[in-house]
C-alpha positions as a printed Julia matrix, in Angstrom:
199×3 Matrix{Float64}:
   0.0    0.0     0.0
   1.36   3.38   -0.74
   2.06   5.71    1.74
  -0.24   9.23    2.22
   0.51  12.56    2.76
  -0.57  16.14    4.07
   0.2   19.4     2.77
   0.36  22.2     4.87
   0.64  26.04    4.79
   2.75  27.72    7.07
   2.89  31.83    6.77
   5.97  33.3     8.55
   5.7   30.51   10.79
   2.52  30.18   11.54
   0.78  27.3    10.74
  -3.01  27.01    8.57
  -6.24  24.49    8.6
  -4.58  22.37   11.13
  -7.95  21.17   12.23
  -8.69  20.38    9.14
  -5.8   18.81    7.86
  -5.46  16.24   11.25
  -9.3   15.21   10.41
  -8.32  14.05    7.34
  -5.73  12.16    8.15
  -6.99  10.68   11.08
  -9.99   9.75    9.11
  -7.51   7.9     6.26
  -6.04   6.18    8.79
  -8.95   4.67   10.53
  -9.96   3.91    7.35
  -7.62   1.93    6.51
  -6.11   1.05    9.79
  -9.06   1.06   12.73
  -7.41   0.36   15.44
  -5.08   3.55   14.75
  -4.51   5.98   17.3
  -5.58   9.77   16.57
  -2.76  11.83   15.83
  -2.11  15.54   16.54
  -0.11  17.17   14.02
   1.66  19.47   16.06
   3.58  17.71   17.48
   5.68  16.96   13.87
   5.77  20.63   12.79
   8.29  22.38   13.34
   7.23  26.22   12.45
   9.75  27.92    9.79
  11.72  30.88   11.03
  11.81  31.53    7.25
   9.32  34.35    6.19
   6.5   33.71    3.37
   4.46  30.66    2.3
   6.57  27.65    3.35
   4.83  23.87    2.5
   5.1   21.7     4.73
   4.82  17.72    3.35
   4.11  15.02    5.91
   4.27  11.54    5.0
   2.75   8.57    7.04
   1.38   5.78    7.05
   0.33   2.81    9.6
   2.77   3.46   12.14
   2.4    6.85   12.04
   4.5    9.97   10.6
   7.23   9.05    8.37
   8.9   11.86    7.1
   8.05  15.86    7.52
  10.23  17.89    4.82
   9.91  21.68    4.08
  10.31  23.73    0.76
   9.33  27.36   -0.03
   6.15  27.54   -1.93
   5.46  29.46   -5.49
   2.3   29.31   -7.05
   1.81  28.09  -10.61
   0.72  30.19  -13.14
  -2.97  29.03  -14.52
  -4.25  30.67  -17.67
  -5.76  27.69  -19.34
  -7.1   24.14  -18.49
  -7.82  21.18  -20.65
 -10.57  19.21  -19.77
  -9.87  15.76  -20.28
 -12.09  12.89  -19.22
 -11.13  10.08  -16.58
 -13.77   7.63  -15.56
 -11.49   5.19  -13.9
  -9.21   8.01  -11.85
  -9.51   6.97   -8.02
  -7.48   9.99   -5.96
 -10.12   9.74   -2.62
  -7.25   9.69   -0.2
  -4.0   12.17   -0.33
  -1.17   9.27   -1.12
   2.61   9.4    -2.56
   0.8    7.82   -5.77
   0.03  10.58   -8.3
   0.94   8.82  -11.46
  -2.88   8.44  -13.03
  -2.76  12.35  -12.15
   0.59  12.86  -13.97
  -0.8   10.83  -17.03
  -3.53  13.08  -17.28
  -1.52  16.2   -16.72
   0.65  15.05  -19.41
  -2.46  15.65  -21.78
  -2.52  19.04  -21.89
  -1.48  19.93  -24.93
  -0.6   24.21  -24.8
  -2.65  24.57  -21.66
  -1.08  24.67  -18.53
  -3.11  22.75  -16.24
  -6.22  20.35  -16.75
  -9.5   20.11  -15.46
 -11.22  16.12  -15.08
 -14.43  15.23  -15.5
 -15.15  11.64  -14.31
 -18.58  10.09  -14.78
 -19.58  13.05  -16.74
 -19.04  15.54  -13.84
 -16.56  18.29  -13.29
 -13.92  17.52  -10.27
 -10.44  18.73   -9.81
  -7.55  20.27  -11.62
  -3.83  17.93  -11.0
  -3.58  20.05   -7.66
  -6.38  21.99   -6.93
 -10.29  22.14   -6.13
 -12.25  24.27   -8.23
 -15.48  26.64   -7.66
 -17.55  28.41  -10.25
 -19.16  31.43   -9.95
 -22.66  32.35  -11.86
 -22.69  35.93   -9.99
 -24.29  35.32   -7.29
 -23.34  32.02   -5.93
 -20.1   29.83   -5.87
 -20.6   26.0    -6.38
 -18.11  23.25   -6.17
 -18.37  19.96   -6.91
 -20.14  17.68   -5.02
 -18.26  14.88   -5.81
 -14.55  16.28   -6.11
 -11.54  13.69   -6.59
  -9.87  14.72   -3.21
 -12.08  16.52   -0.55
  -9.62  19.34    0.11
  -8.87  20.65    3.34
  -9.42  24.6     2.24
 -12.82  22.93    0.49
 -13.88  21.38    3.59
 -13.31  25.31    5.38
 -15.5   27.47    2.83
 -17.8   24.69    2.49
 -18.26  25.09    6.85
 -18.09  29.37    6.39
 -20.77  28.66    3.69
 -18.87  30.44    1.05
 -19.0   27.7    -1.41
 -21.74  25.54   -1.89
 -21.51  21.58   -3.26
 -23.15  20.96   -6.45
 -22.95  18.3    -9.25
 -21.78  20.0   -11.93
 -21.06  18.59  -15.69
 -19.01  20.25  -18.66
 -22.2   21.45  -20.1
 -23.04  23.72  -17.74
 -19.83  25.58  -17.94
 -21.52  28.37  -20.15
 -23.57  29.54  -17.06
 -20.54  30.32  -15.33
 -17.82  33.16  -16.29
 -15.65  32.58  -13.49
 -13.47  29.28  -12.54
 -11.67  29.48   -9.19
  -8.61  27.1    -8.37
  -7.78  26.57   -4.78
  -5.84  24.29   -2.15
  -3.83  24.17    0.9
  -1.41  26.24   -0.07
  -3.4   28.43   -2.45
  -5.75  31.51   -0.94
  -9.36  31.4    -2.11
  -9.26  34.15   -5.01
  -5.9   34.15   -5.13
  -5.81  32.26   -8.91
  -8.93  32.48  -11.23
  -9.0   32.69  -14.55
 -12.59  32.87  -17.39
 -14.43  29.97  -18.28
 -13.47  30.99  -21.46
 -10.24  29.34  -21.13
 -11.14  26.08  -20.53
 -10.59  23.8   -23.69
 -12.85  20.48  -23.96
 -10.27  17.83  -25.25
 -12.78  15.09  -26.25
């Protein structure tokens, strides 16, 4: 089995979602471990004295935390998406294993990141959650390849709402937002207009 992982924020040492980010983890491992004992995450972190958006990556697995390594974060530029279709993809827990996501990210073509619809719904870009807006309302989709950790958040403020969304009713939306962990909710968006249906 491969091992999972969480990625986590930390701004000028401070560290983001925690809350959020030990629920899901503690909820992979009971899931596939259920007589594991709940960690707390704060214990591993060690908070950067180095200023700006540092990611922290923890690794574990049944035994517990395997590895906690820290790099300086920078954002990749989104302009364009593909959207390419994936029926099969399976990304429901956060694990080492990302090379179905790399195949399809490989698919691309000109654009610089992709967008996947599985089962004829919208999901997930290769590293972020999406939300549309149709000018009053922001909707994400209900059934998502990863359940985020930032998703989980606006979906409890009630800033995003879950809905089943398919590539047909992209036209009622003019806005696409892309957001994770480590990126801030309208911090990248880009037009619907430059999405590009590959199939």
């Amino acid at each position: 089995m491969c091992r999972f992982i969480e990625t986590i924020r930390l701004d000028n040492g401070e560290i983001r979602n925690l809350s959020y980010h030990e629920r899901r983890l503690n909820n992979t491992r009971m899931h596939f471990w259920h007589q594991s004992t709940p960690l707390q995450l704060s214990g591993y972190i060690t908070p950067s004295r180095e200023t700006g958006r540092i990611k922290a990556r923890i690794v574990y697995g049944k035994t517990g935390i395997e590895e906690v390594s820290y790099s300086l974060y920078h954002m990749r530029e989104v302009q364009s998406l593909a959207i390419i279709r994936s029926d099969e993809i399976d990304y429901t827990y956060k694990n080492t294993n990302r090379e179905s996501l790399n195949r399809l990210f490989a698919q691309r073509g000109k654009c610089d990141d992709i967008l996947i619809v599985k089962q004829g719904l919208l999901t997930d870009t290769s590293i972020a959650n999406i939300a549309l807006y149709d000018g009053s309302n922001w909707y994400t989709p209900k059934h998502p390849l990863l359940k985020g950790t930032k998703r989980a958040q606006l979906l409890a403020q009630g800033i995003v709402q879950e809905k089943e969304l398919g590539p047909e009713d992209l036209s009622s939306f003019p806005i696409i937002r892309l957001f994770n962990a480590m990126i801030d909710w309208g911090e990248q968006e880009l037009p619907v207009k430059a999405l590009h249906i590959t199939f």
